[in-house]
N, C-alpha and C positions, 0 to 999 in steps of 0.2 A: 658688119662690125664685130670685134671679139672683144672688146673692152670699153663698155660704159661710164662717161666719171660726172656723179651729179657736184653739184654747188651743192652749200647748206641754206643759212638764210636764203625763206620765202620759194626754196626748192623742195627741200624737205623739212624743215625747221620754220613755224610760223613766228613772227616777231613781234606776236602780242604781249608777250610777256617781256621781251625784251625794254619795247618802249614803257607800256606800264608801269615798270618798276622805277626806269629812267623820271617820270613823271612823279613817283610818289619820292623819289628820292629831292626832285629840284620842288614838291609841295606846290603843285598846277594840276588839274585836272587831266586825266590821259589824252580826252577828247582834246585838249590845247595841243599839245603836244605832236598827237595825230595827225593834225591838218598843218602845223608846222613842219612837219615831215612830208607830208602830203607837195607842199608847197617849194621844198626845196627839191624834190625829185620833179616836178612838172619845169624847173626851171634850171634843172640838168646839173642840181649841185651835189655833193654828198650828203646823204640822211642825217649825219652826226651837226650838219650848219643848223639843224635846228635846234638843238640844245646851246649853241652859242646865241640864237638869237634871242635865250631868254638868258642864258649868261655870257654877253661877250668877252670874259674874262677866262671863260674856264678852258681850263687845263684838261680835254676828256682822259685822256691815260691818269692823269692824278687823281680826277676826280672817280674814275673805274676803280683806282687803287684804296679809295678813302671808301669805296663804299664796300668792298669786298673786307676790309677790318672792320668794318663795321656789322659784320656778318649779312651784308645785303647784296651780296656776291652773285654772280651767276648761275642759275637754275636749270636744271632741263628734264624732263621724265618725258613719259608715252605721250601726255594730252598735249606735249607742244610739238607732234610729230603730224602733218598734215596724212587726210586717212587712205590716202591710193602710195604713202612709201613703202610700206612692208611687203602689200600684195605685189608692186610692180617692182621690187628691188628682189621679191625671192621668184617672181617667175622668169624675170634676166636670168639668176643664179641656175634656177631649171633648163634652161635655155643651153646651157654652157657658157652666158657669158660673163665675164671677170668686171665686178663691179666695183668702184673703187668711189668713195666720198671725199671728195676735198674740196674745201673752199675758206675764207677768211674766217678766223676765226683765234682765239686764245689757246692756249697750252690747256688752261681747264674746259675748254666746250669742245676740246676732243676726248678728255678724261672724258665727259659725261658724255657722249655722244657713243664713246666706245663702250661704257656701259650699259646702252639700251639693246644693244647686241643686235644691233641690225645686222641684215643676209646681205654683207657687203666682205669682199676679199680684205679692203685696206681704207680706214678712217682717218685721217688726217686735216691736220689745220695750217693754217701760215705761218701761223706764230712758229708751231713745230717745225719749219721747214726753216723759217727764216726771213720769208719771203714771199712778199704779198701781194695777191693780185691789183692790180692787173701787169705786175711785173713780171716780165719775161723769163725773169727766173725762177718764178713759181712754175711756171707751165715749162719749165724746162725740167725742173724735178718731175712735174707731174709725167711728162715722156720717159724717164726713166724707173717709173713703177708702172707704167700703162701695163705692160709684159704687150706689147703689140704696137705694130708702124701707126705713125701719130694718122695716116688714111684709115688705119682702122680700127681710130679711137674718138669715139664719140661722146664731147662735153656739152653737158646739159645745164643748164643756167637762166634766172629771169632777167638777171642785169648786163642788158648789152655791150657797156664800156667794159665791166672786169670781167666777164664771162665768153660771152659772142665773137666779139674782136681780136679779143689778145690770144682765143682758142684757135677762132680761123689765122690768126696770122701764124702761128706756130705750125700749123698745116693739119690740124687736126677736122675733123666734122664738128657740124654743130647743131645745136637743138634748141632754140629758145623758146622757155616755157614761160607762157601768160599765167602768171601769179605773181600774188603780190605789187607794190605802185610800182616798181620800175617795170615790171614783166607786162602790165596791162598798158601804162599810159604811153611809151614805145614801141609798142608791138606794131604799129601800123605804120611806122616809120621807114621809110624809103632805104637808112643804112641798115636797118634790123633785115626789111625784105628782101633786100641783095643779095647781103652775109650770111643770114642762118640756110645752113642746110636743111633743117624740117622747123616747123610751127607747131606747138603743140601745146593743150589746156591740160591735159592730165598726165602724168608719170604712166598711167598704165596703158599708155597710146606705144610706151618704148617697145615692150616689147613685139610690135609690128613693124618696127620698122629695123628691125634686126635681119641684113642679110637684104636690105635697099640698097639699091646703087645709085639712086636719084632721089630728090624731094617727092614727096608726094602731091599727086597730079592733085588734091585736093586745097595741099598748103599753096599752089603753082595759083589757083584760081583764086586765091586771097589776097596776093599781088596788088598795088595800085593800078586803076588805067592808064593808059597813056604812058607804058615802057618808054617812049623814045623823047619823053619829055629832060629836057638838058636839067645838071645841076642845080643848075640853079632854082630853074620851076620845079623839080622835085622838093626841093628844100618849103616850097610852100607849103606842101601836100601833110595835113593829119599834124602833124607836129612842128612846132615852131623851134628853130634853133640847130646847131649843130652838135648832133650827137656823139659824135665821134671823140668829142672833144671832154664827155661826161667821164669824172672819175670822183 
């Protein structure tokens, strides 16, 4: 590989703070909140359906908008940075390899993101681009800052649908990392097992597998049993539903 590109959210960026504040802002306890999130990711919808399910009305961009004039806007320092980013994003950089951050996110959670001055070549968000995953055209820009053939560019991500899928379809590698609920409660699913080219719990697993030309014989033995089980009986297997279809 010569060019790494992690995700933010629950890649490198933890999203305790995120819901938290979502929580003191709708006046519900975080813990409500949490397992409302909990709950719309185990049934393969987007994280943001739980805030409608305590307000089916709301408007989340208007309601982002109201709460950011209301000086309760988005946050970011050191303590919301999970603790294996720094060591495994500056020993890539040691490495020689071109580390580049992009994933969904606001105009302002790259202002702040670029300010922690992470050991990354190039920080960027959606919003910035335009263009949001799991749209083709996000990972089309993202091909044109890789500085390297999308073979030997490697996207790292928890969430399978905007992360996993739309990287391998653009013909890049890929790396799904168990964190955070989409990264855990999927990870043992039959479309994540196919698609990802490596499995991995920690960022600072990356730099070993720089200069792989295959999955690791390790992540290979995590496999389900029963490879020649058809479509359909894999669909039984670990997780219910079709994931491919999660955005």
């Amino acid at each position: 590989m010569e060019t790494i590109v992690l995700d933010i959210g629950e890649t490198l960026v933890r999203d305790d703070r995120h819901w938290a504040s979502w929580a003191n802002w709708l006046g519900v306890p975080p813990h409500t909140l949490s397992a409302l999130v909990g709950a719309a990711v185990a049934q393969g919808r987007e994280a943001t359906d739980a805030l409608r399910v305590l307000r089916p009305d709301m408007d989340v961009e208007e309601a982002y908008r109201a709460r950011a004039a209301a000086g309760r806007g988005e946050h970011l320092d050191e303590s919301d940075l999970y603790q294996d980013v720094r060591p495994a994003l500056g020993e890539l950089r040691a490495a020689g390899i071109r580390v580049v951050v992009a994933g969904n996110g606001t105009v302002r959670a790259g202002e702040l993101l670029r300010g922690l001055d992470l050991p990354a070549d190039l920080v960027v968000t959606s919003d910035e681009w335009g263009a949001r995953k799991p749209d083709p055209e996000f990972f089309a820009r993202l091909a044109e800052v890789a500085g390297a053939a999308p073979e030997a560019t490697l996207y790292v991500g928890d969430h399978p649908a905007e992360d996993l899928f739309p990287a391998a379809a653009a013909g890049m590698r890929t790396a799904h990392l168990r964190r955070g609920p989409y990264g855990h409660w999927w990870a043992e699913h039959p479309d994540v097992v196919e698609t990802a080219d490596f499995r991995i719990d920690a960022l600072t697993e990356l730099a070993g597998l720089v200069g792989s030309a295959v999955p690791d014989a390790a992540d290979a033995a995590d496999a389900p049993d029963a490879p020649d089980a058809s479509p359909g009986e894999e669909d039984k297997v670990v997780r219910r539903g079709g994931l491919r279809s999660v955005r």
